[in-house]
Residue, then its C-alpha position, 0 to 999 in steps of 0.5 A: x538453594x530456595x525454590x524461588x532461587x531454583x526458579x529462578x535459574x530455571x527461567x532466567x539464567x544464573x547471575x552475572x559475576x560482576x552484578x549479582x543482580x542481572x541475569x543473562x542466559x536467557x537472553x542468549x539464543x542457543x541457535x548460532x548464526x551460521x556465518x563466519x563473519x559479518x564483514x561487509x553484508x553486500x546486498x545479495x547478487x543486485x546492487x542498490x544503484x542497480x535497482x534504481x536503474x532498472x526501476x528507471x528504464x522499465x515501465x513495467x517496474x515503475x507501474x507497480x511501484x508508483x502504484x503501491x505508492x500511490x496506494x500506501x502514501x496516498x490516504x490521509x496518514x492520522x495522528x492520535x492520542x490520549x494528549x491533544x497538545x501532543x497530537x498538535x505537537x507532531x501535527x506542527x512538526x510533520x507540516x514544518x519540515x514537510x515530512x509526507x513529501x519526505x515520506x512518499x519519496x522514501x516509500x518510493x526508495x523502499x519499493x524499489x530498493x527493499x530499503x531505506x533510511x531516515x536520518x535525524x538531522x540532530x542527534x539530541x533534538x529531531x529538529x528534522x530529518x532526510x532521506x539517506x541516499x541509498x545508491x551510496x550504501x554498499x554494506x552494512x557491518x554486524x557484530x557476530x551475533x548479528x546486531x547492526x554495528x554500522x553502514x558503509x557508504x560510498x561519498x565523493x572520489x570514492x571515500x568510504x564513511x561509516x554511517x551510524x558508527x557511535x551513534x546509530x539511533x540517529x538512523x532509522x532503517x526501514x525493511x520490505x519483507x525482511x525475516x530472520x537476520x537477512x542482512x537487507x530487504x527485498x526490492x518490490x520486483x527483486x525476483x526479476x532483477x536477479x540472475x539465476x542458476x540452472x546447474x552450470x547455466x546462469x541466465x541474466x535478470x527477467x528484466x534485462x531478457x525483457x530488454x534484450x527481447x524488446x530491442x530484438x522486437x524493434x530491430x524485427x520491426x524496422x528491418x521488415x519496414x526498412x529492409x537492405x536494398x540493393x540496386x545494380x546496373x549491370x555493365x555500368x562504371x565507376x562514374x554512372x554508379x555515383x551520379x545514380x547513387x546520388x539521384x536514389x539518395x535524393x528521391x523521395x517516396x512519390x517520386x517518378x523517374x525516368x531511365x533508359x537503363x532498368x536497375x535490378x533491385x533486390x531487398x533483404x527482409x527478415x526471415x521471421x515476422x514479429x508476431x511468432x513472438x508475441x506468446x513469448x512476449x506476453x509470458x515475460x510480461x506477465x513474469x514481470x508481473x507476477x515478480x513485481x506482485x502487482x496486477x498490472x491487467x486492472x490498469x492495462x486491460x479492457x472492462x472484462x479483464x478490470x472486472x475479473x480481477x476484483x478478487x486480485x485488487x483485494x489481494x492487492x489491497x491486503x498487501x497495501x495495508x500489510x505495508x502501512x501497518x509495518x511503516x505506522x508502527x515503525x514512524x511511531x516506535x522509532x520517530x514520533x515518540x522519540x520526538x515526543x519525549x524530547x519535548x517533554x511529554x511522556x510516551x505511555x501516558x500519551x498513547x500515540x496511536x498512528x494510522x492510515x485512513x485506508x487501515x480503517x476499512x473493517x472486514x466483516x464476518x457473516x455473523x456480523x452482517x447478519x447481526x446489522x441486518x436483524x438491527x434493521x440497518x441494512x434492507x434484505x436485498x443488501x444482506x443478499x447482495x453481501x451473502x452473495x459477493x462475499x461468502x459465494x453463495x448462489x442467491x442469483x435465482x431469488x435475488x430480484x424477488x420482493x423484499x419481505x416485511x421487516x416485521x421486528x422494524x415495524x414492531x419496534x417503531x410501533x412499541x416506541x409510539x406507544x412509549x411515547x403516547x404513553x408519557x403524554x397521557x401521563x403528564x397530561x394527567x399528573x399536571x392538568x393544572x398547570x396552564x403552560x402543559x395545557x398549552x403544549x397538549x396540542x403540540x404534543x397530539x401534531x407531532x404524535x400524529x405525525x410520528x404515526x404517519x411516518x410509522x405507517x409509511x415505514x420511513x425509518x430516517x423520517x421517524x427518527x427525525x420526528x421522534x427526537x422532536x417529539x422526545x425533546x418536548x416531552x423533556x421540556x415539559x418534564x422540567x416544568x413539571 
């Protein structure tokens, strides 16, 4: 055996018996899976249907999840690339089929359920596409070494269809937090839609106990303000009980009555007030919170708390783009290039570069502020202001003093007058003869003046602006030298 050969059985396998040429080995992972089958991969413990529901009928899940929505869909998603009749290609494909609308209600389906799937109306031509509804999916089929076979799905009079069976590059699965080879991804609030098991005691989902607390809250509330009442006329009959039945039916609040009889009346409150449970409330709402990963105080609370919770909004924010970065690069993988290729154009020469405008926000490192500053970019206060509200320095002491001078901008903007007076000595000295550059001597010492009262005023915006005029003229007259 040749080193190239034993080199290459190291790394790539021995060849296959029927091609001589493949080489498996070391495409098959050595770690098994350890599961005896994959038949019917349930979601784990909550039901897709069931996460809609509780999505429906809990305000303290929709907020999170119409907020991450918001968030992720609600800046302007770009389309770029190496070939502007590709770019206006896809740009005319997503305004015909209405696809960010499309778009938005699924990202709404992938919060709540962990999932959802896009399916290509056509299988040879992405003419459009359509949200798979994702309350029908009960399972999913893998071969034994995990890969995708096809979904089950639930259709009318409980038919059972195999979705993507042949063919399941017409389906695109999208996945929230997905690792290994979990069969499903996760719901946004999935860790409060889950029962849970201490020993031998299985507690029901955060969410239904939020339920059962606030059903109990209400009932609290409506016995303390309309508790049982009884009203009893010792000695009276059968007859006089109806008539004065009727009569306390009848009254309302306001009313007088007049009685020769005095009724004893006796109410039955409850025994507790609402209030002994409003610690426990906050700590399940606040476990809500927690499991649907959102700050929910920056909305709900007052300014104190919206102001405390900057650093939890950035947070929030890193999560957001997390998301769009997983969904950018899945719509460009899985169904714009695709798109493309079917329209003849070639994916790698058009380079398809997907994006949100929020995925746009640059991070700097001290460094680099410190870098911009001594560009002269940014005054000292503002270097200060972003030394202080990023890295935690303690600048409040000093932080109103005055500014020192920017001696480097001064320096440099003189360095360019003098350039500049330079040049027109120079051309007022090489062409004295032509009339025309004589004429424009006077023009070039105005707009020279000028430059320098905007360098003693150091009004960096105004100088520049002058001393592209002034370079302009100078290059003018260079030409007619």
């Amino acid at each position: 055996m040749s080193i190239l050969d034993s080199i290459r059985e190291r790394f790539l396998g021995v060849p296959t018996p029927l091609t001589g040429a493949l080489y498996e080995g070391g495409k098959v992972p050595e770690a098994k899976i350890v599961k005896s089958q994959f038949i019917r991969e349930q979601p784990l413990k909550v039901t897709f249907q069931q996460l809609v529901l509780y999505h429906d009928a809990t305000p303290q899940i929709r907020l999170p999840v119409s907020a991450y929505r918001e968030l992720i869909t609600g800046t302007e998603m770009v389309l770029n690339s190496e070939n502007e009749q590709a770019t206006e290609f896809l740009d005319e494909w997503i305004r015909r089929t209405n696809f960010y609308d499309k778009f938005e209600n699924m990202v709404t389906t992938l919060l709540i359920c962990g999932n959802s799937i896009l399916e290509k109306l056509s299988e040879n031509d992405t003419d459009d596409v359509s949200e798979v509804d994702m309350t029908t999916i009960f399972s999913k089929k893998r071969t034994p070494e995990g890969d995708l076979e096809y979904y089950e799905q639930r259709q009318e009079q409980g038919k059972m269809v195999k979705l993507g069976e042949g063919n399941l590059e017409r389906f695109i699965e999208f996945n929230l937090t997905n690792y290994s080879k979990q069969a499903w991804g996760r719901s946004l609030f999935y860790p409060a839609a889950i029962p849970r098991t201490t020993g031998e005691r299985t507690t029901p989902p955060l969410i239904e106990i939020l339920w059962a607390a606030e059903d109990a809250m209400g009932a609290i509330l409506a016995n303390d303000a309309f508790p049982i009442t009884t009203i009893t006329y010792p000695g009276a009959n059968d007859d006089f009980l109806e008539k004065e039945a009727e009569k306390w039916r009848r009254y309302k609040p306001g009313d007088k009555r007049v009685q020769k009889i005095k009724p004893d009346i006796e109410f039955f409150e409850s025994q507790h007030s609402a209030g002994r449970y409003e610690a426990h409330i906050a700590h399940l709402e606040k476990a809500i919170e927690h499991a649907s990963q959102f700050p929910t105080d920056i909305m709900t609370g007052d300014f104190t708390s919206r102001a405390s919770s900057e650093t939890t909004e950035n947070i929030t924010m890193k999560l957001v783009r997390g998301y769009q970065l997983y969904l950018c690069n899945k719509l460009k993988s899985e169904l714009f290039e695709p798109i493309l290729e079917q329209n003849g154009f070639n994916s790698e020469e058009v380079q398809l570069e997907v994006s949100f405008t929020a995925q746009n926000i640059v991070e700097l490192d001290p460094a680099q502020v410190l870098s911009i500053r001594q560009n002269g970019d940014i005054s000292r206060m503002e270097y200060r202001d972003w030394l202080r509200n990023n890295t935690g320095m303690d600048l409040d002491a000093k932080f109103d003093e005055e500014p020192e001078p920017d001696t480097q901008q001064d320096s440099a903007m003189q360095d360019k007058v003098d350039e500049l007076e330079s040049k027109i000595i120079q051309i007022s000295a090489e062409q004295s003869a032509n009339a025309k550059l004589q004429e424009m001597k006077e023009t070039f010492d105005e707009k020279l003046s000028m430059l320098k009262e905007a360098t003693a005023s150091k009004d960096k915006s105004l100088f520049k602006r002058r001393e592209k005029v002034l370079e302009k003229l100078l290059k003018e007259a260079e030409k007619i030298g």
